[in-house]
C-alpha positions, 0 to 999 in steps of 0.5 A, a space after each residue: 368645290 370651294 376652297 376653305 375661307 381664311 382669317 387672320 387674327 391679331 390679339 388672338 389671346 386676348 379677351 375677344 380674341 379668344 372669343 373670336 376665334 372658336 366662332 370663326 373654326 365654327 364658321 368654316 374659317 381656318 384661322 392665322 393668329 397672333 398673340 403674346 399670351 404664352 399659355 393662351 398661344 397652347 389652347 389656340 394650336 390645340 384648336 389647330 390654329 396656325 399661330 405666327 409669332 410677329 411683331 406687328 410694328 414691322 410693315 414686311 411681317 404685316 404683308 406675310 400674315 396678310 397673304 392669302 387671308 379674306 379677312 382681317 380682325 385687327 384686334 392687338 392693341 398695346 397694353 400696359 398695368 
């Protein structure tokens, strides 16, 4: 039996975030994300992600969300109007 495969997911409420990760619940992933879209963080634990609040600037946050994941998709970026 082989074990689940594991996502994490920076810049999961944006745009291609949001996209990505419903393909990746498809794909057999269980999927980690971040985010700062309140509203969109609701529709994301609704999919039954598991969403980790993290300020990404922090290196020791970095290496917790990384644990356990095989893959990464660094999709948070700053944004401004």
């Amino acid at each position: 039996m082989s074990q689940q495969r594991r996502a994490l997911v920076t810049g999961a409420t944006g745009g291609l975030g949001m996209a990505l990760v419903p393909a990746l619940i498809e794909a057999g992933y269980r999927v980690r994300a971040t985010g700062r879209n309140l509203e969109r963080i609701t529709v994301l634990n609704d999919m039954g992600v598991e969403v980790v609040p993290a300020d990404l600037l922090q290196s020791n946050v970095l290496t917790k969300l990384c644990k356990e994941q095989n893959v990464v998709f660094h999709l948070a970026a700053l944004s401004s109007p």
